[in-house]
C-alpha positions in Angstrom: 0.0 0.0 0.0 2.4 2.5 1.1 4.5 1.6 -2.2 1.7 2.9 -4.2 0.9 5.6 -2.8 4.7 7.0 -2.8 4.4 6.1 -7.0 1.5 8.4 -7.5 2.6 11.0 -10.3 2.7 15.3 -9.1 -0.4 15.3 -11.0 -2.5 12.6 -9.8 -1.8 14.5 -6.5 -2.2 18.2 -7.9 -5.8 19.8 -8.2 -7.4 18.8 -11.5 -8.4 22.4 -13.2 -11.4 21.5 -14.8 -11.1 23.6 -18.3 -8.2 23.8 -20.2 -6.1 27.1 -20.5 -7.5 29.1 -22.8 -4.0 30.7 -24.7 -2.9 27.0 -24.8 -6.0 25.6 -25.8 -6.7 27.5 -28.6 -2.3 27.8 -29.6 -2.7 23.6 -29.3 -6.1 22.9 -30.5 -7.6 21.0 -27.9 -10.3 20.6 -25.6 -11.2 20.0 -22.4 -12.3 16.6 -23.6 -9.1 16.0 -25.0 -7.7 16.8 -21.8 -9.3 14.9 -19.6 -8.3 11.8 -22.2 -4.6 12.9 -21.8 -5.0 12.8 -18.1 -5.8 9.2 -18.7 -2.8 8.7 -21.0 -5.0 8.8 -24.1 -4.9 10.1 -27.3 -8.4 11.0 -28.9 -9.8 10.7 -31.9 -9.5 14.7 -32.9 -5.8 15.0 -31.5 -4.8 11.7 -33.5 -6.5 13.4 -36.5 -3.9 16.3 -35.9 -1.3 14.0 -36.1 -2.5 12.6 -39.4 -2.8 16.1 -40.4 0.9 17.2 -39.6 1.6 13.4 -41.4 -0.2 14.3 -44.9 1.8 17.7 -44.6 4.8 16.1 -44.2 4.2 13.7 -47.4 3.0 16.9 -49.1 6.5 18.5 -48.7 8.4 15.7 -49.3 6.6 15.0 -52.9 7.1 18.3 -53.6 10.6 18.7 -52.9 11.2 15.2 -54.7 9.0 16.8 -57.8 12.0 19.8 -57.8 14.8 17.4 -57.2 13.0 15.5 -60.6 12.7 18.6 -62.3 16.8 19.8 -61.3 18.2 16.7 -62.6 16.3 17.0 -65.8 17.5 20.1 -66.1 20.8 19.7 -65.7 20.5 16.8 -68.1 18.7 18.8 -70.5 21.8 21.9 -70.2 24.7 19.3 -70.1 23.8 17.9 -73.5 23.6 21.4 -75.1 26.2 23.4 -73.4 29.3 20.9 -74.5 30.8 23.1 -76.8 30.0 26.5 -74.4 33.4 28.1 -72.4 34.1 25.1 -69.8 34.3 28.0 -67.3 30.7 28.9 -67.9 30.1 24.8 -67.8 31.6 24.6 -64.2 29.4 27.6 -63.0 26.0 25.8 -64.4 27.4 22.7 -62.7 27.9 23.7 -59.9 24.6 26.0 -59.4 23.4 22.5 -60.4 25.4 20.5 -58.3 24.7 22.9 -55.3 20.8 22.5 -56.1 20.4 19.0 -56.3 22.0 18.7 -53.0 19.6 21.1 -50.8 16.6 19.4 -52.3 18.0 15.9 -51.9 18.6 17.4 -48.0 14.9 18.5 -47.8 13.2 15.7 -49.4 15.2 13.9 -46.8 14.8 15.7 -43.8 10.4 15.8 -44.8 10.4 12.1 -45.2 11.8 11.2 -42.3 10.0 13.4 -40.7 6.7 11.4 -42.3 7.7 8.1 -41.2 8.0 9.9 -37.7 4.4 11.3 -37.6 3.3 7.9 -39.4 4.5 5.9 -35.9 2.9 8.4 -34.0 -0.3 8.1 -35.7 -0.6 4.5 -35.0 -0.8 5.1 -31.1 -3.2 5.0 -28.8 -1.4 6.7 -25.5 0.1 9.5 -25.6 3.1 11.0 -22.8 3.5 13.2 -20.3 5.6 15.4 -18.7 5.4 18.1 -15.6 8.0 20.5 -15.0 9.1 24.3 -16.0 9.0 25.0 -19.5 12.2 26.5 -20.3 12.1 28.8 -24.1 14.9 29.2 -25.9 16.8 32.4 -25.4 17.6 33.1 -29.0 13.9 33.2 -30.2 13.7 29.6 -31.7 10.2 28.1 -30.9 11.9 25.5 -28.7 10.9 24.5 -25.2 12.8 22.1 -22.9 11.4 20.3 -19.9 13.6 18.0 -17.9 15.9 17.7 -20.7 12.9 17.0 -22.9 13.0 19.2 -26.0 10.1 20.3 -27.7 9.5 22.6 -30.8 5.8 24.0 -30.9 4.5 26.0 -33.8 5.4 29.7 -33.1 1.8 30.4 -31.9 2.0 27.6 -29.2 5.5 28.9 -28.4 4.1 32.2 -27.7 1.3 30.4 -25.5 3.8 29.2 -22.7 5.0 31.2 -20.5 9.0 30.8 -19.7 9.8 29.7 -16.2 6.4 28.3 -15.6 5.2 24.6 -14.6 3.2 22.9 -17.0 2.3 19.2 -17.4 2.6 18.7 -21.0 1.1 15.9 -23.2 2.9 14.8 -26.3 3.4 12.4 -28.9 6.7 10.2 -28.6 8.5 10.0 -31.6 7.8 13.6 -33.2 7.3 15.2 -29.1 4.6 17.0 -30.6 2.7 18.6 -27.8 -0.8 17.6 -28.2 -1.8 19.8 -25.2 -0.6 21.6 -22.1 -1.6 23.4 -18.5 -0.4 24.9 -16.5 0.2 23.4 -13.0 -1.4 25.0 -10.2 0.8 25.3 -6.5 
């Protein structure tokens, strides 16, 4: 018995506010529904549509940026086999604008398809975390927010939400620690 009660979590032993912070609710887009789920250590059906949301996004940058890469190396295809007999110094300039172009889309396309399959393993869940502590903002004005060496990066308007310095128990997807919502805890 006494073992139990020393592994309750801050939070099951904090007062429960009843609706959800309004700056975060509305920066997060959640509800007090949703929060009582997360309380629970559930994702709901809205919060997991967000998810999805932030997952077709994701796919939508990466085919785009793998339509440019496409379109580059056509290009540079299409100006190779024309400019042969051109000054080789003007050959090296196009191939290296080329070069240099294939190379940040390849990077992108990368970085927004990981970032997909990320989002895809957090779409499959059914929990979500949880986290209490002071939400720390980056000094430099990045949207970043660490809590217990936990590092999160909102969207700038949830950034703005949190206040710096402040406790919060936030609720987040694992893989992607996209914070699905927040509140603040009350002393």
């Amino acid at each position: 018995m006494y073992q139990q009660e020393r592994e309750r979590t801050s939070e099951e032993t904090q007062p429960q506010r009843q609706t959800p912070d309004p700056d975060l609710s509305l920066a997060l887009s959640f509800t007090a529904e949703d929060l009582v789920a997360n309380r629970r250590g559930w994702l709901t059906d809205h919060q997991r549509e967000m998810v999805n949301i932030r997952r077709r996004n994701a796919m939508l940058k990466f085919s785009a940026f793998a339509v440019l890469l496409a379109g580059v190396v056509l290009a540079w295809t299409l100006i190779l086999n024309r400019l042969t007999m051109m000054d080789d110094l003007l050959l090296v300039a196009i191939f290296g604008a080329l070069l240099i172009a294939i190379s940040v889309l390849m990077s992108y396309t990368w970085h927004h398809f990981q970032w997909w399959q990320v989002l895809r393993e957090d779409s499959k869940l059914e929990t979500l975390l949880s986290i209490s502590g002071r939400a720390i903002k980056a000094s430099d004005g990045t949207p970043q927010i660490t809590v217990d060496d936990v590092i999160f990066y909102p969207e700038k308007k949830a950034f703005k939400a949190f206040k710096n310095g402040e406790l919060y128990i936030i609720y987040y997807v694992p893989y992607s620690k996209t914070i699905l919502a927040a509140h603040p805890v009350e002393v």
